[in-house]
N, C-alpha and C positions, 0 to 999 in steps of 0.2 A: 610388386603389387601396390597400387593406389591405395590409402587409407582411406574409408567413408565417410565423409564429414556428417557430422551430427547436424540434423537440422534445427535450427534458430526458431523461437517464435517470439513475437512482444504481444502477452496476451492483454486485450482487452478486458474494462471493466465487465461488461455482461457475462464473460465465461467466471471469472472469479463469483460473481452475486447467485448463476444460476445455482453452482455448485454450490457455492455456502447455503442457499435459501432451499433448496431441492426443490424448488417451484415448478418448473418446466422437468418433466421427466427425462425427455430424451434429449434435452440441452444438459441437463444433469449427467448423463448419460455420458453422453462427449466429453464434460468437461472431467469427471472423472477420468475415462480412459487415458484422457492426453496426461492427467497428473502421473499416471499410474507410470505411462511412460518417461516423464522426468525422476520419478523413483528410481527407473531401472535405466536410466542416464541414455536412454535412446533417445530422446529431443533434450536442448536446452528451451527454459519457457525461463523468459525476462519480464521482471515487474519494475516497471518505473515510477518514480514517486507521482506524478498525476494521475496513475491508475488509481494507485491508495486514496489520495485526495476525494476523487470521484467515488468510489466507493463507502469511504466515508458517509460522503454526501448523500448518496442512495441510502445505505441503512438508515442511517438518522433522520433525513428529511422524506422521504417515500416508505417506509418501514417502521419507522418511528422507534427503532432501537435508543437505548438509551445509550449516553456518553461510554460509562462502564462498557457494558457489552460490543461496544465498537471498538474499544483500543482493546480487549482480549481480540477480537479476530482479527484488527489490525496488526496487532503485537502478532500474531503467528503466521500469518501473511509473510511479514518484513522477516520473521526469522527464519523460513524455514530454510531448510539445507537441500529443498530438489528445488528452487525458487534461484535462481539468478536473479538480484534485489541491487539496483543505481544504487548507489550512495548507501547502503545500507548501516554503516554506523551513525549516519546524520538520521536519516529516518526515523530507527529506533528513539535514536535520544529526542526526537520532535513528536512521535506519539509517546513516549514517556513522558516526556510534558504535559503533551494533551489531556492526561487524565487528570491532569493537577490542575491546570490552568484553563478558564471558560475564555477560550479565543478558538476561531476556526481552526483548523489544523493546517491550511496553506498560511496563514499570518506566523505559526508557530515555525514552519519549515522557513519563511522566510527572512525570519529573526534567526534562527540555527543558521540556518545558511550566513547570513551576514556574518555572524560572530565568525565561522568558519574562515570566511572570504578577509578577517579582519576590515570589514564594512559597518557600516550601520544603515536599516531601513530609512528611508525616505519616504512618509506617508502622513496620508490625513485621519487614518484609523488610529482612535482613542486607545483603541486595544492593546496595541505593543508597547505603552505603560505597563502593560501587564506583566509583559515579559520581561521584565527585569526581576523576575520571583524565581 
């Protein structure tokens, strides 16, 4: 007997925002049911760091969330345990940052990443002076 392969998704920003925001009901809807089903390990649902980025960028810039309130939903995003999460120990430690430090959160992951990669950025952004905190 063949084994059932679990189906794969890489969800997009919008399913993450409608469910956190419950704005659209029956996109609320969906996107609960599919979570429900990564609880009960029927789908894998993959978050990669651009989705967070964007995310981000949504609540704070179109939502006007403030910095706080973005790295708690970001912080439980990147952690949860029915979430298949890229790079997730870089992640974490790049919105851990984030709430300390006023640089975008792609400047922060890309400073992380460098340190990681034993690199250093290459830019004309003032900001990753910053990073050195």
């Amino acid at each position: 007997m063949v084994a059932k392969k679990t189906k794969k998704y890489l969800v997009d920003t919008n399913v993450f925002l409608r469910f956190l925001l419950q704005d659209e009901p029956k996109h609320f809807q969906k996107a609960k049911n599919l979570f429900l089903k990564a609880q009960k390990k029927e789908v894998v649902l993959i978050l990669i760091p651009q989705v967070v980025f964007k995310i981000d960028y949504v609540l704070r810039g179109v939502y006007s969330l403030s910095r706080k309130k973005s790295v708690q939903i970001l912080l439980q995003l990147a952690s949860s345990p029915d979430l298949q999460v890229e790079e997730r120990p870089l992640l974490l430690a790049t919105i851990s940052k984030y709430e300390k430090i006023n640089i975008d959160l792609i400047d922060l992951y890309l400073q992380q990443k460098a340190q990681k990669l034993k690199a250093q950025v290459f830019s004309f952004d003032q900001d990753f002076k910053k990073t050195k905190v």
